[in-house]
Chimera marker file (.cmm) of the C-alpha trace (Angstrom):
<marker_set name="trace">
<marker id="1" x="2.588" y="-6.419" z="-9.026" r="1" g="1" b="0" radius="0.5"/>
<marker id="2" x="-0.215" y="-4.576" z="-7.909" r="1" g="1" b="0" radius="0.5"/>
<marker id="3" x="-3.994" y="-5.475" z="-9.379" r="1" g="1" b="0" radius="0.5"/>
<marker id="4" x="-4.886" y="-3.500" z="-12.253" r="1" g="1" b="0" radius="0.5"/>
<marker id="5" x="-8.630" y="-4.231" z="-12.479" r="1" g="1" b="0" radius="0.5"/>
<marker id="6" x="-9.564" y="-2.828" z="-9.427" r="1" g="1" b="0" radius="0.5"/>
<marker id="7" x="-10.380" y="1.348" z="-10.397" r="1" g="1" b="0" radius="0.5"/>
<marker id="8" x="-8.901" y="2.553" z="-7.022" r="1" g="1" b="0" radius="0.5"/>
<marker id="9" x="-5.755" y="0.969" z="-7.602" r="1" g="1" b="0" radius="0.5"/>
<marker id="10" x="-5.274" y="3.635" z="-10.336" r="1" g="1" b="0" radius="0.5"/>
<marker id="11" x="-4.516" y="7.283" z="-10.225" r="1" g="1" b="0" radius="0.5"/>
<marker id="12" x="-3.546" y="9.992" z="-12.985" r="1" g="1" b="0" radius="0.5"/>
<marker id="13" x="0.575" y="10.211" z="-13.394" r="1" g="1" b="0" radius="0.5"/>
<marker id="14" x="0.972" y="6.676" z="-12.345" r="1" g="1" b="0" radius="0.5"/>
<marker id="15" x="2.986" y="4.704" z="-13.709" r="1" g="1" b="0" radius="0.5"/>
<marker id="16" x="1.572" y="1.621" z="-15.186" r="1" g="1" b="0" radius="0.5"/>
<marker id="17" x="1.949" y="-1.399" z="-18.028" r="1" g="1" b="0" radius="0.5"/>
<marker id="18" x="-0.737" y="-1.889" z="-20.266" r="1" g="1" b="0" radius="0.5"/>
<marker id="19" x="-1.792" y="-3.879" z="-22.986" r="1" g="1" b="0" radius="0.5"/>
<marker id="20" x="-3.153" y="-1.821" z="-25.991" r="1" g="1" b="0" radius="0.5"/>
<marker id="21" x="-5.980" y="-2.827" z="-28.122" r="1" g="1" b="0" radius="0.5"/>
<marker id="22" x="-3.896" y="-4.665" z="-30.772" r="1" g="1" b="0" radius="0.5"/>
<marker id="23" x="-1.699" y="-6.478" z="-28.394" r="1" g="1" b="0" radius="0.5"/>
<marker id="24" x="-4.623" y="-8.144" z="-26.567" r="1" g="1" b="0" radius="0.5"/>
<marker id="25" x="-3.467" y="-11.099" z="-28.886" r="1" g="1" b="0" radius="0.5"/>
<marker id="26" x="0.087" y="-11.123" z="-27.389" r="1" g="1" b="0" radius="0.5"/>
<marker id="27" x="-0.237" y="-9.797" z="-24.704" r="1" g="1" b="0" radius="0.5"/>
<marker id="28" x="2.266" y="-7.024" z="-25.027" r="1" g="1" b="0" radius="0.5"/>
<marker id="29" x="3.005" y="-4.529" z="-22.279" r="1" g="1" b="0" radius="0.5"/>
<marker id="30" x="3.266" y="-0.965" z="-23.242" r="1" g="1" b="0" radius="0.5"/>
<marker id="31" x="4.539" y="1.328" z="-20.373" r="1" g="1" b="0" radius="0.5"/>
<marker id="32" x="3.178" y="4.792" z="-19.564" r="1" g="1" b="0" radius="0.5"/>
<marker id="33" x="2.195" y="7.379" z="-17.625" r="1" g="1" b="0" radius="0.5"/>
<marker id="34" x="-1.871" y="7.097" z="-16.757" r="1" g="1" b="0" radius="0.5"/>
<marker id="35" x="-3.404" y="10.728" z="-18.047" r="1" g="1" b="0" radius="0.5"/>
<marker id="36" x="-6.963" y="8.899" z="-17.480" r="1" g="1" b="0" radius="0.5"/>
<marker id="37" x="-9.279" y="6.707" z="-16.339" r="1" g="1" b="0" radius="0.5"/>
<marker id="38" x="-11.828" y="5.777" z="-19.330" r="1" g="1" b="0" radius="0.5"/>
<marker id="39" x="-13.307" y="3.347" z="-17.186" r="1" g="1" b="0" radius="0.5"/>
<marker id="40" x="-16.418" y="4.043" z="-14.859" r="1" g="1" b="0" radius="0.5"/>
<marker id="41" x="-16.984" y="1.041" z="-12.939" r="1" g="1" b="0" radius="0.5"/>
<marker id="42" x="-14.822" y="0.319" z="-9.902" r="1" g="1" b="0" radius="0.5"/>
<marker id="43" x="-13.560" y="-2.915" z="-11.492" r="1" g="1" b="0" radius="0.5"/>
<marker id="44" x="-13.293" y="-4.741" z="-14.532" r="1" g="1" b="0" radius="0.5"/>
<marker id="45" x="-11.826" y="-8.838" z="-15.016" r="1" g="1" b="0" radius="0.5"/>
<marker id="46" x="-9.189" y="-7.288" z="-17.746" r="1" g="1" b="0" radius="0.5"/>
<marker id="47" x="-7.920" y="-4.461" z="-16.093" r="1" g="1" b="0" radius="0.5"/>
<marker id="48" x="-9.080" y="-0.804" z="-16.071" r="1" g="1" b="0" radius="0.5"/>
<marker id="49" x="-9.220" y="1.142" z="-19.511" r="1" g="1" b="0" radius="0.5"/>
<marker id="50" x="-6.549" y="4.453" z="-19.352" r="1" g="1" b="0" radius="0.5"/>
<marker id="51" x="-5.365" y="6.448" z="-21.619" r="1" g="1" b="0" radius="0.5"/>
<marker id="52" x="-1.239" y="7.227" z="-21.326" r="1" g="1" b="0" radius="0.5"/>
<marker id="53" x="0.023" y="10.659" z="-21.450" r="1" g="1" b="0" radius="0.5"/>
<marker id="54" x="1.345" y="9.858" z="-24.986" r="1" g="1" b="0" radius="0.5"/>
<marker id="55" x="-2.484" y="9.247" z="-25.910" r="1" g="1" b="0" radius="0.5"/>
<marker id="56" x="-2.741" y="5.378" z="-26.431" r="1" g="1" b="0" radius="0.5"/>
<marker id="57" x="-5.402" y="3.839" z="-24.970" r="1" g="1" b="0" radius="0.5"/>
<marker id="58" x="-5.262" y="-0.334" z="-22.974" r="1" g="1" b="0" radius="0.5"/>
<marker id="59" x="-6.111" y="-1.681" z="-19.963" r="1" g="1" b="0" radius="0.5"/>
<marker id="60" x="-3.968" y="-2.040" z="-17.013" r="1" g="1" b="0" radius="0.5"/>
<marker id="61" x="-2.038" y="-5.198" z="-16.092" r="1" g="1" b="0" radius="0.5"/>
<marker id="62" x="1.217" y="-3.778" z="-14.662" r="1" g="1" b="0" radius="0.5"/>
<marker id="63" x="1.376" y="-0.981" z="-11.768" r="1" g="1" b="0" radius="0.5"/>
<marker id="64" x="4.760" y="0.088" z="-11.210" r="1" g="1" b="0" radius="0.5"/>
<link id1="1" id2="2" r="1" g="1" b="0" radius="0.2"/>
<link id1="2" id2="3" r="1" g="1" b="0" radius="0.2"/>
<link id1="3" id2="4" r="1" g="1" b="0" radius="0.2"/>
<link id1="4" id2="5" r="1" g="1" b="0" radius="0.2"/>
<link id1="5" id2="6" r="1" g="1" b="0" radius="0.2"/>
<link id1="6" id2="7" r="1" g="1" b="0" radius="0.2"/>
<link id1="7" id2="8" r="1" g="1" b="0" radius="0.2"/>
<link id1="8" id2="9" r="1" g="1" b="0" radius="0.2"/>
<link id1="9" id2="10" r="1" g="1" b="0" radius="0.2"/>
<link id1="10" id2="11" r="1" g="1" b="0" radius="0.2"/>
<link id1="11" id2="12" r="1" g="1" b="0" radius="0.2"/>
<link id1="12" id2="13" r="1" g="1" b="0" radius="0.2"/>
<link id1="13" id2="14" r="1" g="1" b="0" radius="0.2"/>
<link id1="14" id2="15" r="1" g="1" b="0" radius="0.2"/>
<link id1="15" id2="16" r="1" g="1" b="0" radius="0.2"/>
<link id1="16" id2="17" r="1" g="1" b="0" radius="0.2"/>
<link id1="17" id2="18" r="1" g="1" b="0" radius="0.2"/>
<link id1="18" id2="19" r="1" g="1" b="0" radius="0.2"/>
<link id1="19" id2="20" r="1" g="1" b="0" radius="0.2"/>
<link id1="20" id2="21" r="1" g="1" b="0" radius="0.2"/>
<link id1="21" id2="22" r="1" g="1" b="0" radius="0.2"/>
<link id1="22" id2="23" r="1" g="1" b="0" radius="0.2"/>
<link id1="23" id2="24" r="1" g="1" b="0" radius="0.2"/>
<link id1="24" id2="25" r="1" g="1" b="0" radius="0.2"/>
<link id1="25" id2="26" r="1" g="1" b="0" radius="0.2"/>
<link id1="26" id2="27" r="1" g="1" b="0" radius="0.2"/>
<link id1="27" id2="28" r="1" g="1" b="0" radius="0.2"/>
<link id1="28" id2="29" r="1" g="1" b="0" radius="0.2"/>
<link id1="29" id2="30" r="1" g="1" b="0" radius="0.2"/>
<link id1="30" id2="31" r="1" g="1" b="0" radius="0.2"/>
<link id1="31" id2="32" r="1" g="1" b="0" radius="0.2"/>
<link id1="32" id2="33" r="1" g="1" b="0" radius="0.2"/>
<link id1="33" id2="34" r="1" g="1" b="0" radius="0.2"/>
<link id1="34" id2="35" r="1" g="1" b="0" radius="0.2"/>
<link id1="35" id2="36" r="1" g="1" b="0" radius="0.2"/>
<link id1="36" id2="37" r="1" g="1" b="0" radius="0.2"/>
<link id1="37" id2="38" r="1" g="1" b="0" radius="0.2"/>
<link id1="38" id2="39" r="1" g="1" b="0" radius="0.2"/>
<link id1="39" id2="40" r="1" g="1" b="0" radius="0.2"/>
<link id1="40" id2="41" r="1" g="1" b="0" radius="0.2"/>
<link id1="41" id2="42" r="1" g="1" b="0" radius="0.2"/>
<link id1="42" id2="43" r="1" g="1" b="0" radius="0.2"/>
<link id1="43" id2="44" r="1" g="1" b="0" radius="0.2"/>
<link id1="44" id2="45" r="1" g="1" b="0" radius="0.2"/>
<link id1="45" id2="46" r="1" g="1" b="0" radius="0.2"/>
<link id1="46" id2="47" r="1" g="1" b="0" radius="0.2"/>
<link id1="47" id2="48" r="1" g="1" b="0" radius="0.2"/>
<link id1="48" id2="49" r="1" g="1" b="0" radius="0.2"/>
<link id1="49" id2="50" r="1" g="1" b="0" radius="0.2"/>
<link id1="50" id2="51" r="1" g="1" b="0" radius="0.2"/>
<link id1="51" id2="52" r="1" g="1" b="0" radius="0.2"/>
<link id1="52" id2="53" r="1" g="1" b="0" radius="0.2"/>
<link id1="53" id2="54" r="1" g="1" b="0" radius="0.2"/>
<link id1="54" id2="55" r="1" g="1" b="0" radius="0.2"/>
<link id1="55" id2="56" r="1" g="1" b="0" radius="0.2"/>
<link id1="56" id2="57" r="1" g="1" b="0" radius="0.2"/>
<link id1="57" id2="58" r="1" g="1" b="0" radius="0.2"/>
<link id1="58" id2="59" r="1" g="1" b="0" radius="0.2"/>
<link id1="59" id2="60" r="1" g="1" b="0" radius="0.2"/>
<link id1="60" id2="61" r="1" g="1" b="0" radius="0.2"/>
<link id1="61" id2="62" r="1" g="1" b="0" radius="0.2"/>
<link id1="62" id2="63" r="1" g="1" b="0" radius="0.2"/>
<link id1="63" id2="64" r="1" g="1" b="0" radius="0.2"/>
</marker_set>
């Protein structure tokens, strides 16, 4: 498993594992394809902030 809080980890039409918003409780993983990168900075401790192609929005935990 690759580290999703590092930025340059990530690229558009990867495909990832995220958690979404409402699963930050759980801890859920929702897999996607990455349309974007909502987060500047070049890191962040919970993972980067994407949106999938299908439009929801979590941060990255999982890079497949």
């Amino acid at each position: 498993m690759n580290n999703g809080s590092m930025r340059s980890n990530i690229k558009e039409g990867l495909n990832v594992g995220i958690v979404l918003k409402q699963d930050q409780k759980t801890g859920k993983i929702t897999r996607g394809v990455v349309k974007r990168i909502l987060t500047n900075s070049s890191t962040h401790p919970h993972g980067i902030k994407v949106q999938l192609s299908d439009g929801q929005v979590g941060r990255v935990k999982e890079i497949y």
